[in-house]
Backbone as XML, in Angstrom:
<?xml version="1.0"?>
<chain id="A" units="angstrom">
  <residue number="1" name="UNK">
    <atom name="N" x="18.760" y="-49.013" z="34.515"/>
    <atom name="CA" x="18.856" y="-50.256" z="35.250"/>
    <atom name="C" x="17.489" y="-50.937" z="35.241"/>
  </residue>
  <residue number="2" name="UNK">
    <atom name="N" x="17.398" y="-52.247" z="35.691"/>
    <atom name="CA" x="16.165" y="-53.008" z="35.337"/>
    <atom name="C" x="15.685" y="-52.617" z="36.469"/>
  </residue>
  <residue number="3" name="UNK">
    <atom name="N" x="13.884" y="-52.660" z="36.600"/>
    <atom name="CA" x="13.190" y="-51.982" z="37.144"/>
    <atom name="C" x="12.530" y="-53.823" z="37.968"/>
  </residue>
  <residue number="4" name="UNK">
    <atom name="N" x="12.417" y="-54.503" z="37.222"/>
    <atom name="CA" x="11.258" y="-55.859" z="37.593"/>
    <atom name="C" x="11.988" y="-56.482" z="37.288"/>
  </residue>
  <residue number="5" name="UNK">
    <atom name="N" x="12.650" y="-57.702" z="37.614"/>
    <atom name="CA" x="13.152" y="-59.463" z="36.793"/>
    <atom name="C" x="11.736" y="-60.339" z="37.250"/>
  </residue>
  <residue number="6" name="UNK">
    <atom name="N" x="11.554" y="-60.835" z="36.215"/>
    <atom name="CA" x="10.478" y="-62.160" z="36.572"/>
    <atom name="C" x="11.656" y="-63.543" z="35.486"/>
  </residue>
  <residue number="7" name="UNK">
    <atom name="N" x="10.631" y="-64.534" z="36.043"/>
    <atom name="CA" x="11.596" y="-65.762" z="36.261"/>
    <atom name="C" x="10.457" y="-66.407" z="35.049"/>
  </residue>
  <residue number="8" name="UNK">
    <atom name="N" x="10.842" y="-67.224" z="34.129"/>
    <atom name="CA" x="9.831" y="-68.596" z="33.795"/>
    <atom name="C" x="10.048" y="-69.278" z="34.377"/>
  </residue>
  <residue number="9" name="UNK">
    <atom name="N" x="9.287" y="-70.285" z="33.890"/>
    <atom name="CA" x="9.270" y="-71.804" z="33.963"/>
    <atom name="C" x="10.405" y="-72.705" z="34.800"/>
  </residue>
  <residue number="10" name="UNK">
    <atom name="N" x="11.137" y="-72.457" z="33.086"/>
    <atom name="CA" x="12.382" y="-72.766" z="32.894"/>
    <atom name="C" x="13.432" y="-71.838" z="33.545"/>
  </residue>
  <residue number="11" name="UNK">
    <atom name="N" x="12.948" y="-71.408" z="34.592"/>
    <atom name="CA" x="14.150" y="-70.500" z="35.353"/>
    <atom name="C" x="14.819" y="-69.592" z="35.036"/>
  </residue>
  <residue number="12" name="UNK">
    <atom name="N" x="14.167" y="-69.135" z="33.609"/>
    <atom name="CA" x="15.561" y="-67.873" z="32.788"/>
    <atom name="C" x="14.868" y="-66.562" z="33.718"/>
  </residue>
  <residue number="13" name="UNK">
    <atom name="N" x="15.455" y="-66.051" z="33.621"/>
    <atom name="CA" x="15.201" y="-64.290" z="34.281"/>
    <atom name="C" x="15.514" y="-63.350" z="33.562"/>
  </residue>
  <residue number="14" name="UNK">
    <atom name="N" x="14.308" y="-62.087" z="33.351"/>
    <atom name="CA" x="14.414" y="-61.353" z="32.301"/>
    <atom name="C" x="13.553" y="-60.243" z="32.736"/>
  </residue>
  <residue number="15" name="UNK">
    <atom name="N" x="14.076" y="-59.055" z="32.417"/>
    <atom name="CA" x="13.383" y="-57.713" z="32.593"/>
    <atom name="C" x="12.052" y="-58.266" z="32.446"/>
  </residue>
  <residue number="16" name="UNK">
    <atom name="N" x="10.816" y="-57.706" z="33.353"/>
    <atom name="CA" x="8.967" y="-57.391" z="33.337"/>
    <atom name="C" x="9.043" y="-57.346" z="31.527"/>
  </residue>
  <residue number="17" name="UNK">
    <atom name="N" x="9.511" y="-55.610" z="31.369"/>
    <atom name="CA" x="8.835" y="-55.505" z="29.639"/>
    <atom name="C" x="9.383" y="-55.942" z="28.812"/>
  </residue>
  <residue number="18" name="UNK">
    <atom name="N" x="10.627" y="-56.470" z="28.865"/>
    <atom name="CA" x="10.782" y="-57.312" z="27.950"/>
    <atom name="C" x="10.504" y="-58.725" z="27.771"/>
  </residue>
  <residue number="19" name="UNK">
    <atom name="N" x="10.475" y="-59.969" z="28.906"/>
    <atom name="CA" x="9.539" y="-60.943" z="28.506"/>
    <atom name="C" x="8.088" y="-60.841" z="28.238"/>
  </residue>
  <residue number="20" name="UNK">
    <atom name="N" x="7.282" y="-60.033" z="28.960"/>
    <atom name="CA" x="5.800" y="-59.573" z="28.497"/>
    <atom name="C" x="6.045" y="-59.375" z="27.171"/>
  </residue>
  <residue number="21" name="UNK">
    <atom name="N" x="6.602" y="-58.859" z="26.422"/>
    <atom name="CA" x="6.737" y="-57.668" z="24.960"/>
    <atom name="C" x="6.885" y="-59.481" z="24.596"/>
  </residue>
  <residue number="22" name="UNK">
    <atom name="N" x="8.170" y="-60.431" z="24.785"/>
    <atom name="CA" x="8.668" y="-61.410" z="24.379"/>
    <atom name="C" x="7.546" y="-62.049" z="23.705"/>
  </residue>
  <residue number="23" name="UNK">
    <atom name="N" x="7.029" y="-62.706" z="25.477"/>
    <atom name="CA" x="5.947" y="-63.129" z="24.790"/>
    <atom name="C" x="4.693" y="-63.280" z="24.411"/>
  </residue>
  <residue number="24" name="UNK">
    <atom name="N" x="3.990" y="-62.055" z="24.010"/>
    <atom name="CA" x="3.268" y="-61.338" z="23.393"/>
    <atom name="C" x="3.501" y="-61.674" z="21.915"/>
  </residue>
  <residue number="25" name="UNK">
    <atom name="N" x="4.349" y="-61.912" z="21.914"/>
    <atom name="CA" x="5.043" y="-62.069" z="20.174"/>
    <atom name="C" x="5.399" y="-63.713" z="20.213"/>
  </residue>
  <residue number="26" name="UNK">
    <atom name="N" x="6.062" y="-64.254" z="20.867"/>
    <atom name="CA" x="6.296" y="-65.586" z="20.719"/>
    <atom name="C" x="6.124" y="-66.370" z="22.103"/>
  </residue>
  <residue number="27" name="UNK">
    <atom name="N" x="5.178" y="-67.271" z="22.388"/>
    <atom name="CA" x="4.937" y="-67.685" z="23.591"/>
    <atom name="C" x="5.856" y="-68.592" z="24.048"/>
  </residue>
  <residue number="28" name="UNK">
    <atom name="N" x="7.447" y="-68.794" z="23.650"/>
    <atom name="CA" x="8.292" y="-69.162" z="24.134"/>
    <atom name="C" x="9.196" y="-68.602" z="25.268"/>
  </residue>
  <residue number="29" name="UNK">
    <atom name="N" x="10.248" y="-69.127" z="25.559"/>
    <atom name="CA" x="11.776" y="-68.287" z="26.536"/>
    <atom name="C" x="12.631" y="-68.346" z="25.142"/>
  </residue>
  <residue number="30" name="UNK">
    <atom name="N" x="13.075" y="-66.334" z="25.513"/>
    <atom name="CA" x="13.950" y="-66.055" z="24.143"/>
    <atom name="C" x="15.254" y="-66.855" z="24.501"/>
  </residue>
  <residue number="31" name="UNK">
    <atom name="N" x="15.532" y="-67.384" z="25.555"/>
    <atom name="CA" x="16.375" y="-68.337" z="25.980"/>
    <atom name="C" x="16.736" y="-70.044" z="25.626"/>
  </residue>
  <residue number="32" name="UNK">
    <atom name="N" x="15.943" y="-70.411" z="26.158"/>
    <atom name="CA" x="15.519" y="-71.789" z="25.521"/>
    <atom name="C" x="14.775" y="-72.419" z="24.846"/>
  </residue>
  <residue number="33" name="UNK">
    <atom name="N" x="13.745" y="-71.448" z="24.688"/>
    <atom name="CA" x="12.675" y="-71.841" z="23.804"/>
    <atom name="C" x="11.607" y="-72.947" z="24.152"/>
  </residue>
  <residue number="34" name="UNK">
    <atom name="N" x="11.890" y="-72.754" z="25.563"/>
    <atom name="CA" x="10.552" y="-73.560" z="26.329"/>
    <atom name="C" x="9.288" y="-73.006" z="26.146"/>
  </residue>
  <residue number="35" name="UNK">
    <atom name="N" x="8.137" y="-73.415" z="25.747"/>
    <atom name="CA" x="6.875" y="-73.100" z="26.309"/>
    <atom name="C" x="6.132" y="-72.411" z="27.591"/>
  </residue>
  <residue number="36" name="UNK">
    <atom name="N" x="5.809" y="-71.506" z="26.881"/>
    <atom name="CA" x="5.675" y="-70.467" z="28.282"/>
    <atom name="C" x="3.876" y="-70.502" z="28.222"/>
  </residue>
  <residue number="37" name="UNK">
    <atom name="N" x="2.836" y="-70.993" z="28.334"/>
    <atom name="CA" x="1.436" y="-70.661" z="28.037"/>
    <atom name="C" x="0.781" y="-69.523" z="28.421"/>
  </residue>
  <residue number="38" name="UNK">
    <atom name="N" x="1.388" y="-68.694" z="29.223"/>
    <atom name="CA" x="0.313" y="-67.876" z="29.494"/>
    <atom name="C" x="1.242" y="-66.917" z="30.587"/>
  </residue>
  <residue number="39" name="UNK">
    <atom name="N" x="1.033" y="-65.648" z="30.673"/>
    <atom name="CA" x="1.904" y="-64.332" z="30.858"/>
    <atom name="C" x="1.379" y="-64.902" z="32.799"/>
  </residue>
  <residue number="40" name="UNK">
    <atom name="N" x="0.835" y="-65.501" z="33.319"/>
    <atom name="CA" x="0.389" y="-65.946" z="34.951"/>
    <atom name="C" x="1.688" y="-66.577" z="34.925"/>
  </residue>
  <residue number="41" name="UNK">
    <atom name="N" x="2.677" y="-67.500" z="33.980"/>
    <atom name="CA" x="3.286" y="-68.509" z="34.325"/>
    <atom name="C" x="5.222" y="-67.716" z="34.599"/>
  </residue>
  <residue number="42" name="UNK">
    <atom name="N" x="4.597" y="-66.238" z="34.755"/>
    <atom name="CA" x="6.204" y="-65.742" z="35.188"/>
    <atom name="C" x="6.214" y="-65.512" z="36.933"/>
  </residue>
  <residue number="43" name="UNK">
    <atom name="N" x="7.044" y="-65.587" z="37.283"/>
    <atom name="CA" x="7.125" y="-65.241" z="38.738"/>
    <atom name="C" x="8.059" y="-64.311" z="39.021"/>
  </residue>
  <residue number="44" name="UNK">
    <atom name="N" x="8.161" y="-63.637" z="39.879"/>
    <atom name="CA" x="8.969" y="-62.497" z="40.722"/>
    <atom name="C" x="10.337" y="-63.019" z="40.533"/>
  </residue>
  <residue number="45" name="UNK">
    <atom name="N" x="11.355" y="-62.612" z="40.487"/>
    <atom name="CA" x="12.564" y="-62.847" z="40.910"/>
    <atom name="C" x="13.314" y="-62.190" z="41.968"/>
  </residue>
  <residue number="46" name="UNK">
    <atom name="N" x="12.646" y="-62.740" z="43.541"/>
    <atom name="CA" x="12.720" y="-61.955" z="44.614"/>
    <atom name="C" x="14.121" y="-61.414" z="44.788"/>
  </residue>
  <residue number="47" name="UNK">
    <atom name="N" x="14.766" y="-62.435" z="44.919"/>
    <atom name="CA" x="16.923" y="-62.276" z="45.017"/>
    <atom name="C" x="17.395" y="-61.260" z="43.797"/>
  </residue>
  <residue number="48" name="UNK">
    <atom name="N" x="16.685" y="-61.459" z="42.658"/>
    <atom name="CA" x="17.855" y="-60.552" z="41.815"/>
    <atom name="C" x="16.844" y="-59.204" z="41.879"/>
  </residue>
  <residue number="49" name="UNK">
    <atom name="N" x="15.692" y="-59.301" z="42.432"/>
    <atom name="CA" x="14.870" y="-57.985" z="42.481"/>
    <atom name="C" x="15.640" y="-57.327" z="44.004"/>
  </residue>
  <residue number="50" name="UNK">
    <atom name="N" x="16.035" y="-57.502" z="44.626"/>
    <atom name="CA" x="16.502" y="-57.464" z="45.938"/>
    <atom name="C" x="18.073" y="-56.952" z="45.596"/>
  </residue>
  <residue number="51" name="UNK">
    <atom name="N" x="18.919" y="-57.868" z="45.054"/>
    <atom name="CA" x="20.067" y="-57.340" z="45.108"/>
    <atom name="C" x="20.126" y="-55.726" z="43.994"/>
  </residue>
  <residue number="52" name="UNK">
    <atom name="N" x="18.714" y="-55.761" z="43.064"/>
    <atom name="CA" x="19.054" y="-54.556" z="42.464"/>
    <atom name="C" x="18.364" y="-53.392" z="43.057"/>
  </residue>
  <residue number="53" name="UNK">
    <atom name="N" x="17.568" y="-53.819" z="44.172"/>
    <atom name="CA" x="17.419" y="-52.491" z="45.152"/>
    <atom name="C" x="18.506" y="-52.015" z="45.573"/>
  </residue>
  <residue number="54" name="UNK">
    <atom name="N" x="19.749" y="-53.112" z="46.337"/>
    <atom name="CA" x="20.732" y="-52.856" z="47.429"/>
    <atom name="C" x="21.272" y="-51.831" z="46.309"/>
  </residue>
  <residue number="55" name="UNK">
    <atom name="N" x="21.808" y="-52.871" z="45.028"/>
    <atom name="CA" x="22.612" y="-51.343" z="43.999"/>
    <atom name="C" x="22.430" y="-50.301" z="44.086"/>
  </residue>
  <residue number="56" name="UNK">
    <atom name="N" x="20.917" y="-50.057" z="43.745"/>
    <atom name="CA" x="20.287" y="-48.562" z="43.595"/>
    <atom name="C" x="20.565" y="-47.677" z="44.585"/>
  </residue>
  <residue number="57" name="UNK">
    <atom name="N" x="20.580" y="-48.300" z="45.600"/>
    <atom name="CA" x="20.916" y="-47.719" z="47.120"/>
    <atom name="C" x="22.243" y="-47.339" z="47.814"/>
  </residue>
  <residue number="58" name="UNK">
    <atom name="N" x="22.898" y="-48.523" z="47.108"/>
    <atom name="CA" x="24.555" y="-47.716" z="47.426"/>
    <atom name="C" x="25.040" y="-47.000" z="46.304"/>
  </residue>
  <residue number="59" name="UNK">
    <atom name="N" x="24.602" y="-47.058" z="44.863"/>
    <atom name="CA" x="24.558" y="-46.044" z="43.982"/>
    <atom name="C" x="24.464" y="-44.666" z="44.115"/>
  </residue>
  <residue number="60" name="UNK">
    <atom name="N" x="23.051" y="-44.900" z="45.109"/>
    <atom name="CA" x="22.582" y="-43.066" z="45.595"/>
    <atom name="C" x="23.480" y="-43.070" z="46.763"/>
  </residue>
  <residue number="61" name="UNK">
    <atom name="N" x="23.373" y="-43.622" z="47.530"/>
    <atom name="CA" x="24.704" y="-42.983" z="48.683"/>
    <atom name="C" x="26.299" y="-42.394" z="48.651"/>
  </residue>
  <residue number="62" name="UNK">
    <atom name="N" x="26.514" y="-43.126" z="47.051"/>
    <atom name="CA" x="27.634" y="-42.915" z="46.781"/>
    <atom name="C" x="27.722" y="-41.655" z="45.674"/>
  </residue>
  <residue number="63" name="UNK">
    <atom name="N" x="26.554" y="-41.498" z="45.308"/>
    <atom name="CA" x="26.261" y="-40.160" z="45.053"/>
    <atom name="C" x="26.132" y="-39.523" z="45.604"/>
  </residue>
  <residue number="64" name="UNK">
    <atom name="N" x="25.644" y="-39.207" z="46.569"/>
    <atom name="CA" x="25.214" y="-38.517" z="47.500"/>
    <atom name="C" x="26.528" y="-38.195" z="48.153"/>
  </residue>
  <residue number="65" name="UNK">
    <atom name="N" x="27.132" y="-38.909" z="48.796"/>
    <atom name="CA" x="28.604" y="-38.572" z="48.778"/>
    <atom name="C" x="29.234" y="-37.742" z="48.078"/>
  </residue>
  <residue number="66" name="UNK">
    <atom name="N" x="29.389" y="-37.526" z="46.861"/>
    <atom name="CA" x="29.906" y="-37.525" z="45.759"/>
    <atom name="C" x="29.707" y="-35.600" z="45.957"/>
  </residue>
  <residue number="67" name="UNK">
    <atom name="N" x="28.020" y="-35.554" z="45.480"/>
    <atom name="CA" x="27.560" y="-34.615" z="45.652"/>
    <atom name="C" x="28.295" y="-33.422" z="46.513"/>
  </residue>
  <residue number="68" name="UNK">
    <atom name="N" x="28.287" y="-34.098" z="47.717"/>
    <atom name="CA" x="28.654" y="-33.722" z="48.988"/>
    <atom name="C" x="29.842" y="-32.824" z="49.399"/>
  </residue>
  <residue number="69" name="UNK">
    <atom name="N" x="30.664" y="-34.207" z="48.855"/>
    <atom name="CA" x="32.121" y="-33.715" z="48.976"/>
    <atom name="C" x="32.430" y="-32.604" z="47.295"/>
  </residue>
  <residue number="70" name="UNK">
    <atom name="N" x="32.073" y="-32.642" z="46.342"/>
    <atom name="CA" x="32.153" y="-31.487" z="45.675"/>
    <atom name="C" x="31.512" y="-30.317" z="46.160"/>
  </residue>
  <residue number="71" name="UNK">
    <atom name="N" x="30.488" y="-30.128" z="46.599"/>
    <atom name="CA" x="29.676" y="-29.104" z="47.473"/>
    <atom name="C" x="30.750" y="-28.495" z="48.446"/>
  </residue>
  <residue number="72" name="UNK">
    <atom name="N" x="31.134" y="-28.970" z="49.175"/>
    <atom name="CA" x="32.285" y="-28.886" z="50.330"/>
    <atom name="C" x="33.192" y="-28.218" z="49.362"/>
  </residue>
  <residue number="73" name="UNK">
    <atom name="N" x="34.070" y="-28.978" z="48.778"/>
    <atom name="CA" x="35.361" y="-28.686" z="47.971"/>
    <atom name="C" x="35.039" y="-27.001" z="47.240"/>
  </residue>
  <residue number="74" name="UNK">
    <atom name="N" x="33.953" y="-26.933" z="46.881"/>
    <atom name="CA" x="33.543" y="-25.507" z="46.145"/>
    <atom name="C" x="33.601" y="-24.518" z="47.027"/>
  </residue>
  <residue number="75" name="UNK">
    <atom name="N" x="32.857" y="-25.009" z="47.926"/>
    <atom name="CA" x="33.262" y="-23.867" z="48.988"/>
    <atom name="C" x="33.984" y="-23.298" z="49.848"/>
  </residue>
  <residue number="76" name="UNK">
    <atom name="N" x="35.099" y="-24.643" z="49.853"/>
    <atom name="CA" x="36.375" y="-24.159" z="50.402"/>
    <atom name="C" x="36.764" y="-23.143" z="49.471"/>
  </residue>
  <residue number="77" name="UNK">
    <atom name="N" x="36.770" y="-23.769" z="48.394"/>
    <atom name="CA" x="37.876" y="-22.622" z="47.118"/>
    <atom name="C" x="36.833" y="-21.517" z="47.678"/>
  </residue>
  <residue number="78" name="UNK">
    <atom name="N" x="35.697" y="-21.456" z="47.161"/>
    <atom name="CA" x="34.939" y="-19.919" z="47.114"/>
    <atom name="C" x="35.744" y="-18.901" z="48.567"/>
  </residue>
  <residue number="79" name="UNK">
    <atom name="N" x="35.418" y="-19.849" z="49.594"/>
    <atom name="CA" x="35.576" y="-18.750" z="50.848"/>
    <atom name="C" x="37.357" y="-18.784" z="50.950"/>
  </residue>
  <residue number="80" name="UNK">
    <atom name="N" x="38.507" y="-19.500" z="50.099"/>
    <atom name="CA" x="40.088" y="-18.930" z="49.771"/>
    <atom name="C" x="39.576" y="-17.838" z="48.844"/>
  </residue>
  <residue number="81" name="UNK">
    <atom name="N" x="39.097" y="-17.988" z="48.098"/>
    <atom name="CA" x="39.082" y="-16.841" z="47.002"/>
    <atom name="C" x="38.774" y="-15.754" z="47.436"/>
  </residue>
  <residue number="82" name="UNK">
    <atom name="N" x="37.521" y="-15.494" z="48.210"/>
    <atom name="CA" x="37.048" y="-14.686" z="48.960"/>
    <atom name="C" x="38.073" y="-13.839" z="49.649"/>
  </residue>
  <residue number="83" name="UNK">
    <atom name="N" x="38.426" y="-14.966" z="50.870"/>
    <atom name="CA" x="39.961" y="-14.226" z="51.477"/>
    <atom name="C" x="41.025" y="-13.482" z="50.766"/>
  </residue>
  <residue number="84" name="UNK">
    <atom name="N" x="41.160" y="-14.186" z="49.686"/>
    <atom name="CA" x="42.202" y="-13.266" z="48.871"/>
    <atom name="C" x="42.022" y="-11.855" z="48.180"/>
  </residue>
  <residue number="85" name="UNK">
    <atom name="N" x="40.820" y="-11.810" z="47.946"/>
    <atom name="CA" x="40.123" y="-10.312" z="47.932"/>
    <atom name="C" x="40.151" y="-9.902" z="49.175"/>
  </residue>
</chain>
């Protein structure tokens, strides 16, 4: 999952290493092909950096869950099995 979105200019939004890598190589947006001058002219993309924390977070909870309830489920069987010996 993406780690950073930064924003140009021109408003496109794009993974940290891949517009850096972008434009490093072509000082445009692989998007529109606006003029980008200088790697200062990206900004944060607070909202889509934000909503991909919330993901990450109900991702792990729902793992964590997940985890959980198989953990549980194993050990029911283990301690039937048990009993049946």
């Amino acid at each position: 999952m993406t780690e950073e979105v930064y924003m140009t200019k021109c408003c496109h939004s794009f993974c940290y290493k891949y517009i850096h890598q972008s434009l490093e190589d072509n000082n445009r947006c692989p998007k529109c092909n606006y003029v980008v001058d200088n790697i200062d002219h990206l900004y944060p993309n607070f909202l889509v950096n934000e909503l991909i924390l919330k993901q990450k977070q109900r991702f792990e909870e729902k793992s964590f869950k997940l985890d959980h309830s198989v953990s549980s489920t194993n050990g029911h069987r283990w301690q039937t099995f048990q009993n049946l010996l």
